[in-house]
C-alpha positions in Angstrom: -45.4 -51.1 -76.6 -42.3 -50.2 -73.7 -44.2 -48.0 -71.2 -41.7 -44.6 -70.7 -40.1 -44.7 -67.2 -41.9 -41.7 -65.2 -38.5 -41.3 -63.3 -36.1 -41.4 -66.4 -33.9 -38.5 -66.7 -34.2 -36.6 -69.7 -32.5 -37.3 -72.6 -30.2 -34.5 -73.0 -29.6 -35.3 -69.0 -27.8 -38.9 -69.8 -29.0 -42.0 -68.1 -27.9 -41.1 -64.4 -31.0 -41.0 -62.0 -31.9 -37.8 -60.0 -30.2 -38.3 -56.6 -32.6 -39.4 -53.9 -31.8 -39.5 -50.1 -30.9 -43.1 -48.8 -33.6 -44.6 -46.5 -33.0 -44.4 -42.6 -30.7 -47.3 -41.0 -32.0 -49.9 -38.6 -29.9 -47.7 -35.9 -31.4 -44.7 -36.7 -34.4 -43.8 -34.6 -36.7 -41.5 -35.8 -36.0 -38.9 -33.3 -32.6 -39.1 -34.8 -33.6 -38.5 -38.1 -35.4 -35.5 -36.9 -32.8 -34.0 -34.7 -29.2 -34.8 -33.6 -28.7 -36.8 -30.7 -26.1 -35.8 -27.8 -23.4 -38.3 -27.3 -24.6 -39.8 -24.3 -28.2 -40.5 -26.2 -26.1 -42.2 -28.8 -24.5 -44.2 -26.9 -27.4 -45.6 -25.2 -28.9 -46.3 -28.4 -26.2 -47.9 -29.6 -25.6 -49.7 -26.1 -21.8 -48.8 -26.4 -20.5 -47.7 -23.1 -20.6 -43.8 -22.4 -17.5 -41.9 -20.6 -18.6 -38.9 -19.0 -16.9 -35.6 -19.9 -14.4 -34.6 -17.1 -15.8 -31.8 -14.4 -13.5 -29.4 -13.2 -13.6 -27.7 -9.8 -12.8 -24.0 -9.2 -10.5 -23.2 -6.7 -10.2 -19.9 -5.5 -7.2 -17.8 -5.6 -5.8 -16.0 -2.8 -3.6 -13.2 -2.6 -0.7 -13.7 -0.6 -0.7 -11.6 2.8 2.5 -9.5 2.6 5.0 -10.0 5.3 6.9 -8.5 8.2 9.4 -7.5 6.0 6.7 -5.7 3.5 4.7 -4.1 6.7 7.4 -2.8 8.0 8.3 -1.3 4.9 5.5 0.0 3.7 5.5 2.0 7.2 9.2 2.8 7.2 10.3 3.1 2.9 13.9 2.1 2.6 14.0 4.6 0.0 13.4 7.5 1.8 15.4 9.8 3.8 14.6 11.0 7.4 16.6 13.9 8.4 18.7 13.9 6.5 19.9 9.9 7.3 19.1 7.0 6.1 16.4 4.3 7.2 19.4 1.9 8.5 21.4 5.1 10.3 17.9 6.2 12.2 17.3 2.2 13.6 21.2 2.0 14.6 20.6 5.3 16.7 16.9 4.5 18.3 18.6 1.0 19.4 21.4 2.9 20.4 19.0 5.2 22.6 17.3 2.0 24.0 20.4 0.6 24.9 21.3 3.0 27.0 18.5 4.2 28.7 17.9 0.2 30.1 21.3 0.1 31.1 20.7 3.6 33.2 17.7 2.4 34.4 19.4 -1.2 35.4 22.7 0.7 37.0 19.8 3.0 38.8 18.1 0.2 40.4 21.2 -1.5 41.2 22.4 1.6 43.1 18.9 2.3 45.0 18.8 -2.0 45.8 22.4 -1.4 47.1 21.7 2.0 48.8 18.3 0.6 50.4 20.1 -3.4 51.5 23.1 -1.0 52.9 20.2 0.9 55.1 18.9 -1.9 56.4 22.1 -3.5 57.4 22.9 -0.5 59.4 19.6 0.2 60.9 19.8 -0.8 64.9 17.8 -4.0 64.1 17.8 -7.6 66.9 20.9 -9.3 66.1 23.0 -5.8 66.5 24.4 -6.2 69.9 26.3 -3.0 69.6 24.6 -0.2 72.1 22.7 2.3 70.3 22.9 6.0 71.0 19.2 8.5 71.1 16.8 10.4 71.9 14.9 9.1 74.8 11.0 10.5 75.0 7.9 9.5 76.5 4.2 9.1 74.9 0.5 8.0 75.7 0.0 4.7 74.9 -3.6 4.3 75.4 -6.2 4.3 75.1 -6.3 1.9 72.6 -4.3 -0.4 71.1 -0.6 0.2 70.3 0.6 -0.7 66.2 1.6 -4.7 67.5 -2.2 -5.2 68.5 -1.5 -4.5 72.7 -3.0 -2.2 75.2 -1.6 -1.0 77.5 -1.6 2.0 80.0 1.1 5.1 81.0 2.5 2.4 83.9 3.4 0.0 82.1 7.2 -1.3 80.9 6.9 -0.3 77.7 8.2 1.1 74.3 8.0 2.4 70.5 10.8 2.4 68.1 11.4 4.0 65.1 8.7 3.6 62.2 12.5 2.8 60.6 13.0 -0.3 62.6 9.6 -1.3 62.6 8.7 -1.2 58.8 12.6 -2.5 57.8 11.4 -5.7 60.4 7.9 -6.0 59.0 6.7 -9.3 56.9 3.1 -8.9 56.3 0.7 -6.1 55.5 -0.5 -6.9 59.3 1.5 -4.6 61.6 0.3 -6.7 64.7 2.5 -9.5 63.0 5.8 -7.3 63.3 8.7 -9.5 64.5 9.3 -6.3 66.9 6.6 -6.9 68.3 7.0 -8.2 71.9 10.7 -8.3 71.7 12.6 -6.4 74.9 15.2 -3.8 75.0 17.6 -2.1 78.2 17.4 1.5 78.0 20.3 3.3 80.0 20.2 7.3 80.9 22.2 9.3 83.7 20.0 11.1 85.6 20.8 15.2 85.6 18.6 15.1 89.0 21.2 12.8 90.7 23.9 12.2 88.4 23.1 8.4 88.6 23.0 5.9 86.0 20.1 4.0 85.6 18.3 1.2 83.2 14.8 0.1 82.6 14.0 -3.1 80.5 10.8 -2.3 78.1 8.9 -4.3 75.9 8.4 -3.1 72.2 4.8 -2.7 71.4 4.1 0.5 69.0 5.8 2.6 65.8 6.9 6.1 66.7 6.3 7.9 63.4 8.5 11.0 64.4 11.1 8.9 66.0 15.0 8.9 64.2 16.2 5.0 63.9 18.0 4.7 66.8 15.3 7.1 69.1 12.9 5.2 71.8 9.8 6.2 73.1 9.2 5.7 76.0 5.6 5.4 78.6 5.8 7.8 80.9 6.0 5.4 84.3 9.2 4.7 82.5 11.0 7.8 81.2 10.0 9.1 85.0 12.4 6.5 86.6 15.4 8.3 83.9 14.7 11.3 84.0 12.3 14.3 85.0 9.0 14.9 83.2 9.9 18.6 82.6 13.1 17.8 80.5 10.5 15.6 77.7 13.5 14.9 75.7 17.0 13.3 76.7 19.8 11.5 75.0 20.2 7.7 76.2 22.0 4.5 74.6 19.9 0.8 74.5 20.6 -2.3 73.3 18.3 -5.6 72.4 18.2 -8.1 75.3 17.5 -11.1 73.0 
């Protein structure tokens, strides 16, 4: 008697078997069967080479710094008015203002250079041979020492010119290093006592701060021998000696 197959389908069903699920492959691990594998897994398993997925780096952005044009700009809108002008009309007229006030200041020095060189070359400095005309005086000269570094006493030969002559001559902050300093002059006078003419020969050695630029003053030994003490001030001519 044929045994009845357990697993037959029922009649009414046909003879088709019940679907089963198809045993696991020889590739198939049974982690794999339990849950999915990444790709990299698989290919391990399957000893296929694996490419890596491409990494990407982020690179920042950064907002571009406006520029002089923009700066200037935002300061100064070319959109705007400003009194009543536009933004080109008010930069014409500040350059315009700059433009003259350097070349004022330019023709300014230019005259005072010109003014203070044309000084100078008149000032009765060595070198002018021409005989000076002025006021002939006498001082103290000591104690002490005089502005070129000397001392000396009432007696003795000597002079100070004009603080014109002697800062116009003057090449160092030292006053001692004057070129002055040292260098002899002839002073001439008539004498009102006598009506004589006569001459001493001093030696420069101080700055008279009162003194005009052609004035001497003079120690007393030597304004004695040209004229009298009493009379303090008289007018005499001079000239360098070398």
């Amino acid at each position: 008697m044929a045994t009845a197959d357990p697993f037959a389908n029922p009649a009414w069903e046909g003879t088709a078997r019940l679907p089963t699920h198809p045993p696991p492959t020889a590739a198939q691990s049974w982690q794999s069967s339990i849950a999915p594998s990444t790709a990299e897994e698989k290919a391990i398993e399957s000893g296929a080479p694996y490419a890596a997925a491409p990494t990407y780096t982020a690179t920042a952005i950064t907002a571009a710094r406006p520029g002089l044009k923009e700066r200037f700009d935002g300061v100064m809108s070319p959109n705007r008015r400003y009194l009543g002008r536009s933004r080109r009309t008010v930069l014409l007229g500040i350059l315009g203002l700059v433009a003259l006030l350097v070349l004022v200041l330019g023709l300014g020095l230019g005259l005072g250079l010109k003014k203070k060189g044309g000084d100078s070359a008149a000032l009765p400095l060595p070198g002018n041979a021409t005989p000076h005309t002025g006021d002939l005086t006498y001082y103290s000269p000591g104690p002490g020492y005089g502005s070129c570094g000397f001392e000396n006493n009432s007696a003795d030969p000597i002079c100070a010119v004009s603080h014109l002559l002697y800062d116009a001559a003057s090449i160092s902050g030292n006053p001692n290093e004057n070129p002055l300093c040292g260098r002899m002059l002839r002073v001439t006078h008539t004498d009102a006592r006598d009506g004589k003419t006569r001459s001493v020969d001093v030696k420069v050695v101080d700055r008279c701060t009162g003194c005009k630029a052609t004035d001497i003053d003079l120690s007393p030994g030597m304004f004695l021998k040209l004229a009298a003490e009493e009379e303090g001030r008289v007018v005499g001519t001079w000239a360098w000696l070398d």
